[in-house]
FIVEXVEX-887133 format. One record per residue (C-alpha): chain; x, y, z; residue in three letters. Coordinates in steps of 0.25 Angstrom, whole numbers. Last residue first. Layout:
residues N
<atom 'A' <X Y Z> 'Ala'>
...
***
This chain:
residues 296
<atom 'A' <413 -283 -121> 'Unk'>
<atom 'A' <414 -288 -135> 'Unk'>
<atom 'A' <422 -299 -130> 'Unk'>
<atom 'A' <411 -306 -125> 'Unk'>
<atom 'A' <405 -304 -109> 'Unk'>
<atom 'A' <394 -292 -112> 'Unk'>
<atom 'A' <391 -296 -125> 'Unk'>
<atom 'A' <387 -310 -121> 'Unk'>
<atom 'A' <394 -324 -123> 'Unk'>
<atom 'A' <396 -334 -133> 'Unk'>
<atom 'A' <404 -345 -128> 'Unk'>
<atom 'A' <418 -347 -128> 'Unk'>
<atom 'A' <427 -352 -140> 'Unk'>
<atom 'A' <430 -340 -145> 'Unk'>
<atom 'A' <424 -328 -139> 'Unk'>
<atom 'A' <412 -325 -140> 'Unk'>
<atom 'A' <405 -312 -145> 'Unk'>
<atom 'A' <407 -311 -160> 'Unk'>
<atom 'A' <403 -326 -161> 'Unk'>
<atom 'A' <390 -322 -154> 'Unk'>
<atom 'A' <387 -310 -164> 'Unk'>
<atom 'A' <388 -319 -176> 'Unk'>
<atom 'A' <377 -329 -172> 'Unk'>
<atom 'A' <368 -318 -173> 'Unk'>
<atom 'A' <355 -320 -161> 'Unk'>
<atom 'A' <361 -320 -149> 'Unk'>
<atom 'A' <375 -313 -149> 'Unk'>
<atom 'A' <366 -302 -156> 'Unk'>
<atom 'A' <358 -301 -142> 'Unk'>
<atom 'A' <370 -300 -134> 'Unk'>
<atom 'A' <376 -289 -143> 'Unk'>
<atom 'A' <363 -282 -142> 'Unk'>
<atom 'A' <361 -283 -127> 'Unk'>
<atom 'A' <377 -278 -126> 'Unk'>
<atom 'A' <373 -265 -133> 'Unk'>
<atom 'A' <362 -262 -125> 'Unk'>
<atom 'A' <370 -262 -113> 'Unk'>
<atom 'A' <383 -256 -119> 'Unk'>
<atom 'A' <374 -242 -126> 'Unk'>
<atom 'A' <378 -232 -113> 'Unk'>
<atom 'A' <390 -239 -106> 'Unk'>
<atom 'A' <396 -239 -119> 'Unk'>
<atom 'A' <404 -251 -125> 'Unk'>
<atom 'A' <394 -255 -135> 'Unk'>
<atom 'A' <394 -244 -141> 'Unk'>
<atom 'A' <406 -244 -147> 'Unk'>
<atom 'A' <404 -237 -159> 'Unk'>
<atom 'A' <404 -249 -166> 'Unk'>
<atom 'A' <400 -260 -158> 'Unk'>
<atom 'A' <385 -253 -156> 'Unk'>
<atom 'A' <385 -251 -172> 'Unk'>
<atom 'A' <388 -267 -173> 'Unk'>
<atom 'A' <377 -269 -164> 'Unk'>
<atom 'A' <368 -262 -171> 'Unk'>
<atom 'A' <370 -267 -183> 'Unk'>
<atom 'A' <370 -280 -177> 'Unk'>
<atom 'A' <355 -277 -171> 'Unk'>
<atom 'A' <350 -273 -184> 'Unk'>
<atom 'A' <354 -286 -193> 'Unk'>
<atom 'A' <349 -294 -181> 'Unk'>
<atom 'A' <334 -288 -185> 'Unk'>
<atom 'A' <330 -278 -173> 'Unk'>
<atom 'A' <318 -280 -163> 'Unk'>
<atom 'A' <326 -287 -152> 'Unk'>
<atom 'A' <333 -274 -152> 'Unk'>
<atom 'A' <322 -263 -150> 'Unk'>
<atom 'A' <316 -272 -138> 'Unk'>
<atom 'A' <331 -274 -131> 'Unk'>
<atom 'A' <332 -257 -135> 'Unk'>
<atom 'A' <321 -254 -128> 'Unk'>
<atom 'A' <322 -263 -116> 'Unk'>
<atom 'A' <338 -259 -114> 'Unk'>
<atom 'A' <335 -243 -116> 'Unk'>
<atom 'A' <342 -237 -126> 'Unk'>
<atom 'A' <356 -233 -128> 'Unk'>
<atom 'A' <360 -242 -137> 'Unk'>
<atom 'A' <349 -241 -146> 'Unk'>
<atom 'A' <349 -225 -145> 'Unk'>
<atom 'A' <367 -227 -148> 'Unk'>
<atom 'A' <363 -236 -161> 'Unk'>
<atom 'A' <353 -225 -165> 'Unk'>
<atom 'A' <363 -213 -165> 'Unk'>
<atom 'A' <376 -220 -170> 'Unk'>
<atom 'A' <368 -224 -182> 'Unk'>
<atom 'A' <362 -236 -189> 'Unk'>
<atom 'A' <354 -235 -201> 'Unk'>
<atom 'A' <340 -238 -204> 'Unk'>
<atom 'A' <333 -237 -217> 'Unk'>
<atom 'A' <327 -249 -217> 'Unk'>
<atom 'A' <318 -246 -206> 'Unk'>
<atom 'A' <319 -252 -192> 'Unk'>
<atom 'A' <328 -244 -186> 'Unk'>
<atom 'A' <321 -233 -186> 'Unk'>
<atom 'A' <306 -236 -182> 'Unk'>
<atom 'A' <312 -242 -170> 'Unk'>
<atom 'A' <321 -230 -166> 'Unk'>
<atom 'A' <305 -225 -162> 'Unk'>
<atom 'A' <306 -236 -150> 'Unk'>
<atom 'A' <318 -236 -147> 'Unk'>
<atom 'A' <315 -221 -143> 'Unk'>
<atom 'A' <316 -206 -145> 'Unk'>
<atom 'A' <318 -207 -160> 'Unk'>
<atom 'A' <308 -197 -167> 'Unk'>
<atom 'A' <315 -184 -162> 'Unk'>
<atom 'A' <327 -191 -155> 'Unk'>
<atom 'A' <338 -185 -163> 'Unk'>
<atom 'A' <330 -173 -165> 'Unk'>
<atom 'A' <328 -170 -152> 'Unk'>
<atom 'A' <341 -174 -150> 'Unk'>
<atom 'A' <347 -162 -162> 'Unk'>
<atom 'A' <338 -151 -155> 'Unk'>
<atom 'A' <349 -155 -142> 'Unk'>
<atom 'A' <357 -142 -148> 'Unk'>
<atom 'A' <348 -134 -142> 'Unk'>
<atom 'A' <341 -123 -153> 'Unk'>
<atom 'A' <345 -108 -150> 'Unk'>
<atom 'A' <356 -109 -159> 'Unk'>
<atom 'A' <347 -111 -171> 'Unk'>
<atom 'A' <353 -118 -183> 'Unk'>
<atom 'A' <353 -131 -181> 'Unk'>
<atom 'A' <357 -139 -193> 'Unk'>
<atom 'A' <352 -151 -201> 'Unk'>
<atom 'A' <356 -161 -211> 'Unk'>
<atom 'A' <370 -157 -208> 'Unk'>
<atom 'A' <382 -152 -218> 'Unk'>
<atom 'A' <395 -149 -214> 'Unk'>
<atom 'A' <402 -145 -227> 'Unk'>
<atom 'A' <418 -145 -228> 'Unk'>
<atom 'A' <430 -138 -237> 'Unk'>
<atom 'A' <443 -146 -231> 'Unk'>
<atom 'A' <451 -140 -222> 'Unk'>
<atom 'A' <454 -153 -216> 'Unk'>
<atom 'A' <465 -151 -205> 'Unk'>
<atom 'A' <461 -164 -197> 'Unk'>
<atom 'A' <459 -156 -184> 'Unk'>
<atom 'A' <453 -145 -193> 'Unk'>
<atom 'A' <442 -154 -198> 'Unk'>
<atom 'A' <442 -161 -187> 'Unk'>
<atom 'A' <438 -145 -180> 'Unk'>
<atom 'A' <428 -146 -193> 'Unk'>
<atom 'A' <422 -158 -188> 'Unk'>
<atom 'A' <421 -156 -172> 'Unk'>
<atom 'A' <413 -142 -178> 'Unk'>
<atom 'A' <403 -151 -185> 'Unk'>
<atom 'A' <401 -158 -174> 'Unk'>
<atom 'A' <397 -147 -162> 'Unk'>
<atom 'A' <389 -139 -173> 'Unk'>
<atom 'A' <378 -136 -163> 'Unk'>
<atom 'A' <367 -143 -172> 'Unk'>
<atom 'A' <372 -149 -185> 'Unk'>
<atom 'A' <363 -160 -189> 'Unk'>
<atom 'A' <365 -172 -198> 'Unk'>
<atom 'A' <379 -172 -201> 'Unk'>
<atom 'A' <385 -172 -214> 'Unk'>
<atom 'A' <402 -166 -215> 'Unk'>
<atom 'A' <406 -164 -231> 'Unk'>
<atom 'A' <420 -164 -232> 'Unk'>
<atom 'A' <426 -158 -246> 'Unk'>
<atom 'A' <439 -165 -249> 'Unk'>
<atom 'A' <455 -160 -247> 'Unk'>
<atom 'A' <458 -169 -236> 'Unk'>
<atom 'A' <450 -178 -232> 'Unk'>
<atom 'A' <453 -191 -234> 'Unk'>
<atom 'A' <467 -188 -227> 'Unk'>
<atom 'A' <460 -181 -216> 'Unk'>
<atom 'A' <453 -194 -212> 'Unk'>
<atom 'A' <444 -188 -200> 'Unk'>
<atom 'A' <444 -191 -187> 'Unk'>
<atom 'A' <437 -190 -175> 'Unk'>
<atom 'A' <436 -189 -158> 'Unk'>
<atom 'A' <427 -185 -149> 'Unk'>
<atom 'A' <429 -178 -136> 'Unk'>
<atom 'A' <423 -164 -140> 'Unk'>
<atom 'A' <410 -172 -145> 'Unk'>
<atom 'A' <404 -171 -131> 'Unk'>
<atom 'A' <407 -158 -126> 'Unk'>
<atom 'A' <404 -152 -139> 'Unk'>
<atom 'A' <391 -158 -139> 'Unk'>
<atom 'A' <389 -154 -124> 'Unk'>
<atom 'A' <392 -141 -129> 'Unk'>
<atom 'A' <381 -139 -140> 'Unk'>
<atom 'A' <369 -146 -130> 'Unk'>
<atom 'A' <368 -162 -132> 'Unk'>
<atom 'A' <357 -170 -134> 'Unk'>
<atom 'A' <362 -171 -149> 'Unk'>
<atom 'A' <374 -179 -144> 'Unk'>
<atom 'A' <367 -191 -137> 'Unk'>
<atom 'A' <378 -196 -128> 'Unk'>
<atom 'A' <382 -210 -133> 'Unk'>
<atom 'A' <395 -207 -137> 'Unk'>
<atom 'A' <407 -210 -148> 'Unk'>
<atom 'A' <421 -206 -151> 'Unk'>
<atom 'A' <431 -210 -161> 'Unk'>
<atom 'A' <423 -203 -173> 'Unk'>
<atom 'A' <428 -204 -188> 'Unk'>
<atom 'A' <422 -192 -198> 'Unk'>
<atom 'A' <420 -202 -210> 'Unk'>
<atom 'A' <420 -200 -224> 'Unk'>
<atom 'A' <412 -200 -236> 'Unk'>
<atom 'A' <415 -199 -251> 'Unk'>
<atom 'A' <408 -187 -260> 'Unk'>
<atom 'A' <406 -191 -275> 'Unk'>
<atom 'A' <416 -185 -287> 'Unk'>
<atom 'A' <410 -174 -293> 'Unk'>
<atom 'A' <404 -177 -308> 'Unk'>
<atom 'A' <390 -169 -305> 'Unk'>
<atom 'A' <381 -180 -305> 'Unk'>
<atom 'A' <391 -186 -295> 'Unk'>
<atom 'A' <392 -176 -285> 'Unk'>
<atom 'A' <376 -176 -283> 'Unk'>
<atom 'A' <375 -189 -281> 'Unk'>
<atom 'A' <386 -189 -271> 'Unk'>
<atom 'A' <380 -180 -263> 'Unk'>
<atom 'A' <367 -189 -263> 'Unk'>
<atom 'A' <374 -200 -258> 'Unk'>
<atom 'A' <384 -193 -249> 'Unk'>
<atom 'A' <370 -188 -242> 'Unk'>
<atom 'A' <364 -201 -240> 'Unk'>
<atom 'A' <377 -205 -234> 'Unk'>
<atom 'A' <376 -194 -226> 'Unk'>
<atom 'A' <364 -195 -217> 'Unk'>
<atom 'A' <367 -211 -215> 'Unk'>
<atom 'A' <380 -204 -209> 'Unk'>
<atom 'A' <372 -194 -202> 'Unk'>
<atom 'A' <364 -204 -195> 'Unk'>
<atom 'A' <378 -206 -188> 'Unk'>
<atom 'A' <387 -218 -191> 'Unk'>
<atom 'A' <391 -229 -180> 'Unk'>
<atom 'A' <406 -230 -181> 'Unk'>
<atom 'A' <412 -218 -174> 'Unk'>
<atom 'A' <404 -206 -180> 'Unk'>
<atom 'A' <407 -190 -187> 'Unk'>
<atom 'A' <397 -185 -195> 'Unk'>
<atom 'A' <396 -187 -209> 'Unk'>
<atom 'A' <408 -185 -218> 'Unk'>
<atom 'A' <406 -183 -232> 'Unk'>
<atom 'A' <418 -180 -242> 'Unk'>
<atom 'A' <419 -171 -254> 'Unk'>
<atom 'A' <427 -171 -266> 'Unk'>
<atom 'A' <426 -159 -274> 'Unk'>
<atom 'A' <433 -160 -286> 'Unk'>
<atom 'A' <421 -159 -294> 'Unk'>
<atom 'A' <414 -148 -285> 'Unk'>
<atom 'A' <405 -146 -274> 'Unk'>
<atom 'A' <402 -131 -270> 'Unk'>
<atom 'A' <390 -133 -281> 'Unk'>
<atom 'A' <385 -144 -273> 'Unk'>
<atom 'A' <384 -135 -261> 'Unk'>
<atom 'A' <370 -129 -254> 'Unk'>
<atom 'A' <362 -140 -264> 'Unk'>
<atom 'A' <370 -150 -263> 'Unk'>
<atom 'A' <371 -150 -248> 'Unk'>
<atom 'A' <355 -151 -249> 'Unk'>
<atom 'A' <355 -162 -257> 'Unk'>
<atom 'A' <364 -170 -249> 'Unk'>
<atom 'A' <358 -165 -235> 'Unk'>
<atom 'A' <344 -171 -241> 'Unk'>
<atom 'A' <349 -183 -246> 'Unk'>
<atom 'A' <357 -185 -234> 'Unk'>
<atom 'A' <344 -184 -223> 'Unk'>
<atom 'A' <335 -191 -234> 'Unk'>
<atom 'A' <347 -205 -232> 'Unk'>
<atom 'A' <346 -201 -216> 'Unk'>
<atom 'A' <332 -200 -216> 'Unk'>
<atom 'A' <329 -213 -223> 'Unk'>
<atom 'A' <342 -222 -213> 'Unk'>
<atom 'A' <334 -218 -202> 'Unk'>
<atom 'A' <346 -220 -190> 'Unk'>
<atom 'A' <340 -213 -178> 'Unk'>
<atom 'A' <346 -199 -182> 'Unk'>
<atom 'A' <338 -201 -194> 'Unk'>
<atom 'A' <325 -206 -186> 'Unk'>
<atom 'A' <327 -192 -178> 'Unk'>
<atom 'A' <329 -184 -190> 'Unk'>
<atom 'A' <317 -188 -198> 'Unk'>
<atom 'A' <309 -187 -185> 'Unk'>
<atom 'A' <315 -172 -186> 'Unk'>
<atom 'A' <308 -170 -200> 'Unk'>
<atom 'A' <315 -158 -205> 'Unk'>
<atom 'A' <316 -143 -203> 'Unk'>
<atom 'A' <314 -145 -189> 'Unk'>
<atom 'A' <305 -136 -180> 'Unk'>
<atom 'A' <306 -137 -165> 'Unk'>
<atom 'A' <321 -137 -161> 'Unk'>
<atom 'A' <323 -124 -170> 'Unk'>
<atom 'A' <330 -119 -181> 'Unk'>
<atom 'A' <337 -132 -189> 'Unk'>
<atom 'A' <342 -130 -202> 'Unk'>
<atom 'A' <342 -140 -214> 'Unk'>
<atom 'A' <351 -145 -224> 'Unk'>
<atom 'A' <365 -142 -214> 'Unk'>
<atom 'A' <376 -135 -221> 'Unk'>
<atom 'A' <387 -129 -214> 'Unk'>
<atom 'A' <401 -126 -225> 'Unk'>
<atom 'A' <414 -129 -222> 'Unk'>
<atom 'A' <424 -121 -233> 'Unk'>
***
């Protein structure tokens, strides 16, 4: 058994059925939407199949599949393992646990721009794993936040197979598209439907709410250099070390595409936290710039 389940259907690119500003600032790492996002897939799972869900039934979540950076998804999840769990508990069932669909390859090309074969051609190259011995024998439940041509989902069940877990299975998404007819690019417009700027991030960023993602990190990095130098010099050191360390993470740093603004903010952290310029000399030499230390 591998059941489809998506909380809301998609049926055209003009009318939504819900707030696609909501979306975007989601997608943008709003921490608020993401929490309402899982609450709302949560109870709506429930609803379609907590009587499936049994005692003896354990069940593992695994939202979509990243490198080191999480997706929005993610924050999308652990929202929706919360309320799950809830629910399990009140009825005696032993609480789901979570898992991680492990990815060895990362780009900056913006996938929701893309047409159904240029996904395919674009993912076909990348590389997972899943732990088959933790596996084995459990429900999997697979969250993402919007299924459009299916491209990913399908990667999952052919690692399914790869990893030969015939395990029972429920892809859920927040949303689905479910008119043919409807480009596949309807996810970048809502991607970018109220972030389409530094500018509009700013609103994002700077609640309490935030929570960093592979999406917003990649925007910053990719910016343009005056932008993102005035968006910068405006964050709390706290901010820019998170993102840094994100940068570092998936390698970002050493793209052609993100390695200029990145080095700016590895300078600038060597400036103003003691810690980043004895992470960037070498010993007994003197301090010197991204470009030139041994992070290069």
């Amino acid at each position: 058994m591998k059941d489809v389940y998506a909380l809301h259907s998609i049926v055209d690119d003009v009318q939504f059925p819900f707030d696609p500003a909501d979306y975007s600032r989601f997608k943008f790492g709003d921490g608020a939407v993401a929490g309402a996002y899982g609450t709302a897939l949560a109870e709506g799972f429930i609803a379609a199949y907590g009587d499936r869900l049994s005692e003896n039934d354990q069940l593992v979540v695994l939202p979509s599949p990243y490198t080191s950076i999480p997706t929005a998804s993610y924050h999308m999840t652990t929202a929706f393992v919360k309320v799950l769990n809830r629910y399990l508990c009140i009825r005696g069932y032993m609480p789901a646990v979570t898992a991680k669909i492990h990815r060895y390859k990362t780009y900056s090309i913006d996938y929701g721009a893309l047409d159904m074969e240029s996904r395919k051609a674009l993912i076909i190259n990348d590389r997972y794993h899943l732990d088959k011995e933790f596996l084995a024998g459990k429900t999997l439940i697979f969250t993402d936040d919007i299924r459009i041509t299916g491209s990913h989902e399908l990667i999952i069940r052919n690692l399914l197979k790869k990893f030969e877990l015939n395990n029972n299975a429920y892809f859920l998404y927040y949303a689905q598209l479910q008119n043919q007819d409807v480009h596949p690019n309807i996810e970048n417009k809502l991607n970018y439907y109220s972030i389409h700027s530094l500018q509009s991030l700013e609103t994002v960023i700077g609640a309490p709410s935030f929570l960093f993602n592979t999406r917003v990190v990649k925007y910053m990095l990719h910016a343009p250099f005056a932008a993102y130098k005035e968006l910068l010099m405006k964050q709390t050191p706290q901010f820019l070390q998170e993102l840094a360390d994100c940068c570092i993470s998936n390698s970002y740093h050493q793209m052609e595409e993100y390695r200029d603004n990145a080095n700016f903010l590895f300078d600038h952290l060597q400036k103003i936290i003691p810690s980043w310029q004895s992470i960037c000399k070498k010993e007994k030499e003197p301090i010197l710039n991204y470009q030139n230390s041994l992070l290069a």
